[in-house]
C-alpha positions in Angstrom: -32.6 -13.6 -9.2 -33.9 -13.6 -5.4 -33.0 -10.8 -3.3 -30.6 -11.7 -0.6 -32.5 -9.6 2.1 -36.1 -10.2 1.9 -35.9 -13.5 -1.3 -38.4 -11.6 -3.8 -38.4 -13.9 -6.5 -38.1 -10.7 -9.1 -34.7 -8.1 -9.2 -33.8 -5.3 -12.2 -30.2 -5.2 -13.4 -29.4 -1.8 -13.2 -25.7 -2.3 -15.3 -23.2 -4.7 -16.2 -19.7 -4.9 -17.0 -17.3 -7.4 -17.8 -15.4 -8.6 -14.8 -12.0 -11.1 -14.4 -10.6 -10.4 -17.5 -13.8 -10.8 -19.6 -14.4 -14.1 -17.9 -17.7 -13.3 -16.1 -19.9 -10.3 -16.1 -20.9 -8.7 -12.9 -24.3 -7.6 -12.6 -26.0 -4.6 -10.0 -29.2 -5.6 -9.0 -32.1 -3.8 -7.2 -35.0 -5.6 -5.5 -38.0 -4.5 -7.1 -39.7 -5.2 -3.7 -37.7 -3.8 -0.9 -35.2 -1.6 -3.4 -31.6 -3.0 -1.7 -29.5 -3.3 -3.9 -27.1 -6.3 -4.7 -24.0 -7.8 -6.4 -24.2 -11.1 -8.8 -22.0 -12.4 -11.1 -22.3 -15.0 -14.4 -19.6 -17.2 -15.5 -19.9 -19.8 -18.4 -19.6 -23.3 -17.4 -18.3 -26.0 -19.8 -19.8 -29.0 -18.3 -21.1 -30.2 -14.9 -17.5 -31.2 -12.9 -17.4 -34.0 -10.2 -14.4 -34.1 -8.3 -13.5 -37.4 -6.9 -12.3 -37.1 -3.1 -10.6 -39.6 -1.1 -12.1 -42.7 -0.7 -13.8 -42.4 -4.7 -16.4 -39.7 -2.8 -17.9 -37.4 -5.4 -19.0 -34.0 -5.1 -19.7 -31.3 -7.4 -17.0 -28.8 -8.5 -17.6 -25.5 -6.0 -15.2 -22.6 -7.3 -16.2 -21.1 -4.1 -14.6 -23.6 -1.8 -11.4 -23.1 -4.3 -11.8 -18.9 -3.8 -11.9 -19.6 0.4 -8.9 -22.2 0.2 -6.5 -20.0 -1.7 -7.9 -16.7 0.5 -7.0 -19.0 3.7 -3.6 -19.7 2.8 -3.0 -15.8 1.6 -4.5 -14.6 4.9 -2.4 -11.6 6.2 0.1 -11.8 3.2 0.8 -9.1 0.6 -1.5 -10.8 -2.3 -4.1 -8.4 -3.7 -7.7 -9.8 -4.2 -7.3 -9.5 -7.9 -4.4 -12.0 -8.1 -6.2 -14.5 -6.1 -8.9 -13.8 -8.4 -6.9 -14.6 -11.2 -5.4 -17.6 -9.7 -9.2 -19.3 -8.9 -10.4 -18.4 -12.4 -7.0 -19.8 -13.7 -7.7 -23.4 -12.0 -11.3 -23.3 -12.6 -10.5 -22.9 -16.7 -7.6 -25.7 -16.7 -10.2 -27.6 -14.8 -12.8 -27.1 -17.5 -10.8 -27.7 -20.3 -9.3 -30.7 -19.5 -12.1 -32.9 -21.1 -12.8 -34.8 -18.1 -16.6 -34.7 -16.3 -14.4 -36.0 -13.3 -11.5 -34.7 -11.8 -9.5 -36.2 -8.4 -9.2 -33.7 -5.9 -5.5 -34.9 -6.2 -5.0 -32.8 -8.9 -6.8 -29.7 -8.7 -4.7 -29.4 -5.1 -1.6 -30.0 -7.3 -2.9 -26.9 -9.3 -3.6 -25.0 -6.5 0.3 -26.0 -5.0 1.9 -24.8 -8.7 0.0 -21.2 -8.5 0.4 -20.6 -4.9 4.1 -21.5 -5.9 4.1 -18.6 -7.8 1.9 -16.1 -6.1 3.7 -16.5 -2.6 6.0 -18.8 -0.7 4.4 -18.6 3.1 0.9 -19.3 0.8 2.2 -22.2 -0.5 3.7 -23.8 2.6 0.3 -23.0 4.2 -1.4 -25.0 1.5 1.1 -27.7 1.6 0.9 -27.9 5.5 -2.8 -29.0 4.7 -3.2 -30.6 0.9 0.0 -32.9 2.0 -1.1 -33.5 6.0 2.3 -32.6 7.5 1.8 -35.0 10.8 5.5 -33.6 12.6 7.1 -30.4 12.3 10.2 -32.3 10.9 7.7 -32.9 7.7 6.7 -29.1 7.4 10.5 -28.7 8.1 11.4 -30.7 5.4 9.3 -29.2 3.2 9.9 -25.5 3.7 13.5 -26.3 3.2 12.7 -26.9 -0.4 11.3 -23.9 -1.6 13.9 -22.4 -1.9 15.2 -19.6 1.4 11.8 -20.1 3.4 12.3 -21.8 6.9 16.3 -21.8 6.3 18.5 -20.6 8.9 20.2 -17.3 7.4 23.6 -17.2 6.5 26.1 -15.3 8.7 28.3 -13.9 6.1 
């Protein structure tokens, strides 16, 4: 593994542990040239995903562009790391097991919409406001209306 802050080629694990549920093992790591010390972790990966974009584009599947999509929507709401976490691992494993080398980008959006559902409603409007290209604020209206209590006028009882 190459050291982040000077790229020797050579670094010792110094311990590991199981991390997300036992679904990848995080690593400490120490250069054995400049001695900083640094963070990795190992997943297992099925198979090599495509993910066909708009306009039959393909690209390769990047959990990390998942992670900073679901952290973008959550920003400055009550969702702990760890159930963001737990949502990205959750995608990336229906992903895997669905049999398919490719996947549209349709659908793991519509996976990100059902767990941001779940996790927190502003979230999932944010993500909607983006994934379904709200072009007037009578769409986002629209929209927020059915979730159920967000962006409703309260009551006056």
């Amino acid at each position: 593994m190459r050291c982040p802050f000077c790229s020797h080629e050579n670094s010792q694990v110094k311990d590991s542990r199981p991390a997300e549920d036992g679904a990848s093992i995080r690593r400490r790591r120490q250069c054995e040239d400049c001695g900083a010390r640094f963070t990795t972790f190992e997943r297992v990966q099925l198979r090599d995903l495509v993910v066909v974009k708009s306009g039959q584009r393909r690209e390769p599947f990047d959990r990390g562009k998942l992670e900073r999509s679901i952290a973008i929507a959550c920003r400055k709401r009550p969702v702990p790391a760890e159930r963001r976490d737990r949502l990205v691992s959750s995608i990336q494993r229906q992903v895997e097991t669905l049999g398919e080398s490719e996947i549209p980008s349709t659908r793991i959006g519509q996976m990100v919409m059902d767990g941001l559902k779940a996790l927190d409603p502003v979230a999932y409007i944010r993500f909607a406001s983006v994934y379904k290209d709200f072009r007037e604020a009578k769409d986002f209206e629209e929209f927020a209306g059915t979730v159920g209590g967000v962006g409703q006028e309260p009551s006056s009882s």
